[in-house]
C-alpha positions as CSV (number, residue, x, y, z in Angstrom):
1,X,107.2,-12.3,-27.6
2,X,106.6,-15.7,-29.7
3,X,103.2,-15.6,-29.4
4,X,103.1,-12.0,-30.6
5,X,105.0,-13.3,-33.8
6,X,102.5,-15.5,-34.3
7,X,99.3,-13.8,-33.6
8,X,100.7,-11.6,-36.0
9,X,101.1,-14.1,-38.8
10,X,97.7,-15.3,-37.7
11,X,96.2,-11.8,-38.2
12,X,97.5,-11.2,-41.4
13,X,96.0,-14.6,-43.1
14,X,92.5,-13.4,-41.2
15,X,92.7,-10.0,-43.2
16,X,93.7,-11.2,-46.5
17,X,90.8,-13.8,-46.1
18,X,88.8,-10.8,-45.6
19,X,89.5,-9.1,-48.6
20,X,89.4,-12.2,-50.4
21,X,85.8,-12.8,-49.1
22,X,84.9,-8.6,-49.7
23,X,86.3,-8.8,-52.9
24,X,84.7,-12.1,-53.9
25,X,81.2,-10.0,-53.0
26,X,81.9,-6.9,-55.4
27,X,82.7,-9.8,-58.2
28,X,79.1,-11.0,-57.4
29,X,77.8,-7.8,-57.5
30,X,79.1,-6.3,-60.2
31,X,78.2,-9.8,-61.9
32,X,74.7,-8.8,-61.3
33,X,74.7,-5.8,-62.7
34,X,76.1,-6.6,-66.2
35,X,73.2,-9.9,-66.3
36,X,71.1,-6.8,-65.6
37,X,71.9,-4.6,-67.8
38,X,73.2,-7.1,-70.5
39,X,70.8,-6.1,-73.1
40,X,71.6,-2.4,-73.0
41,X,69.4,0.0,-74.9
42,X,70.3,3.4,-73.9
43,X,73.4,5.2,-73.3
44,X,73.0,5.2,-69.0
45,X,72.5,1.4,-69.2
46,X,75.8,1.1,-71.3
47,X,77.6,3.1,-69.1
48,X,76.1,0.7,-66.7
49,X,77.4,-2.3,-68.3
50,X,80.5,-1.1,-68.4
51,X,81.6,0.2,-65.1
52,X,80.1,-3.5,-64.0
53,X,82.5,-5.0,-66.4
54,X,85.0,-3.4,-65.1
55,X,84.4,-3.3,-61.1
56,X,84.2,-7.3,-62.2
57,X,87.4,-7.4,-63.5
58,X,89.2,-5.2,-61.1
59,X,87.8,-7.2,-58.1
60,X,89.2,-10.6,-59.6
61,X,92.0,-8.9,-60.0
62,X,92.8,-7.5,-56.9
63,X,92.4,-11.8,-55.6
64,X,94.9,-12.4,-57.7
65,X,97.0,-10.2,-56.2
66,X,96.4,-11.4,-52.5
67,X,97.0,-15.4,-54.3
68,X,100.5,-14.5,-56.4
69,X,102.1,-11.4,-55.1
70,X,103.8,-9.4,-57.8
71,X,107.6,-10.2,-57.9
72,X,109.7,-7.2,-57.4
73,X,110.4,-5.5,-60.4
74,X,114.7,-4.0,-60.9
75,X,115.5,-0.4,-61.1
76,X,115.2,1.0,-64.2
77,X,118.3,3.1,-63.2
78,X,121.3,0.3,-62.3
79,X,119.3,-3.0,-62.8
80,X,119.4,-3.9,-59.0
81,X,117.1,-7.0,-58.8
82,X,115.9,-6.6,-55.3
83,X,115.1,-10.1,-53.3
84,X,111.6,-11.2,-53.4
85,X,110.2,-11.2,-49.9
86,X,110.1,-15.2,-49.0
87,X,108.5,-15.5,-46.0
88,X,105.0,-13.0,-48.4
89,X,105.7,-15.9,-50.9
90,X,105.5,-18.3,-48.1
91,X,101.9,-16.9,-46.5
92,X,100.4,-16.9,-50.0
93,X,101.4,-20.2,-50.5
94,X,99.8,-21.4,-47.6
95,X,96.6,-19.2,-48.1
96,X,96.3,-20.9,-51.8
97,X,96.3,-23.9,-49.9
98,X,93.9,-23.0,-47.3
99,X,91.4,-22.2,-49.7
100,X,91.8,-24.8,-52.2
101,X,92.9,-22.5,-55.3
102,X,95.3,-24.2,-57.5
103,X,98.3,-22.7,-59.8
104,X,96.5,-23.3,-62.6
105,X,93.7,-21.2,-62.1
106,X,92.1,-18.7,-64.4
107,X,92.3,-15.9,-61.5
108,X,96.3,-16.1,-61.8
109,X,96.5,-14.2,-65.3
110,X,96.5,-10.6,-65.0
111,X,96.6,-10.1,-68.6
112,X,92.7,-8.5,-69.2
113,X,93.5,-6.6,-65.9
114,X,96.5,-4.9,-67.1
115,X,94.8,-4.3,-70.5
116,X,92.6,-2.3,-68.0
117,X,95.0,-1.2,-66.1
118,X,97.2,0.6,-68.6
119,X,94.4,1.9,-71.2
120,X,95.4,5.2,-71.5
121,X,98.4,3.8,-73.0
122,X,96.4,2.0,-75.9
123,X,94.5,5.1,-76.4
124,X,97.8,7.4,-76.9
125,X,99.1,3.9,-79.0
126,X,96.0,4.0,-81.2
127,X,95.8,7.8,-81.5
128,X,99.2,8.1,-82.9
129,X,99.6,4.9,-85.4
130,X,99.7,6.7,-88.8
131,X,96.9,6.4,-91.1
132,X,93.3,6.8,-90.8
133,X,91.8,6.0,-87.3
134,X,88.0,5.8,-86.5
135,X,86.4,6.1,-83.5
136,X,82.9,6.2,-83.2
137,X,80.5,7.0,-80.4
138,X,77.5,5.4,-80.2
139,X,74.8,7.6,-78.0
140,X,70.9,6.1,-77.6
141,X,67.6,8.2,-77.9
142,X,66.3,8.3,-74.1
């Protein structure tokens, strides 16, 4: 039963390696694609740039998340403030480790992410601020 356990554990560093490592090869890719199109000059090639942009960004963010679980967050009906899970904390602890990747680093900040994450909230935000708004749309000649 013990080595079970631990096979276990052992599996479950393996995998998030994994998706470290596939995730780490979408960053690249995507990072191709917006060198490639970088100097955009029709409307495909924009769209282009931008769903690079953001595969880039949602890859880097998805390492973070293997490297700094997000704490559990309380109920927004009594407060409860459940436990975070140590022995998670633990594993990613010893994954940073394993590959070198310090506290510090610029992968840990899921601020641009989230920006991502929740735009549809800063388009409702925007679209109802009082005053004039303007939005433009910029389309290319094929």
């Amino acid at each position: 039963m013990e080595v079970m356990i631990s096979l276990h554990k052992m599996s479950s560093k393996i995998l998030l390696v994994g998706e470290i490592h596939r995730n780490c090869d979408f960053a690249v890719l995507a990072y191709g694609d917006m060198v490639k199109y970088a100097n955009a000059i029709n409307n495909d090639e924009v769209i282009r740039l931008r769903l690079s942009a953001e595969s880039l960004l949602i890859a880097v963010a998805n390492i973070s998340k293997i490297l700094w679980p997000t704490p559990p967050t309380p109920c927004k009906r009594c407060n409860f403030q459940p436990k975070p899970n140590l022995e998670m904390t633990s594993r990613r602890e010893s994954l940073r480790k394993l590959l070198a990747v310090e506290d510090s680093s610029l992968i840990r900040s899921r601020k641009f992410p989230n920006h991502l994450e929740h735009y549809d909230e800063r388009i409702e935000e925007w679209a109802t601020k009082p005053g004039k708004q303007t939005l433009r749309f910029q389309y290319w000649c094929c």
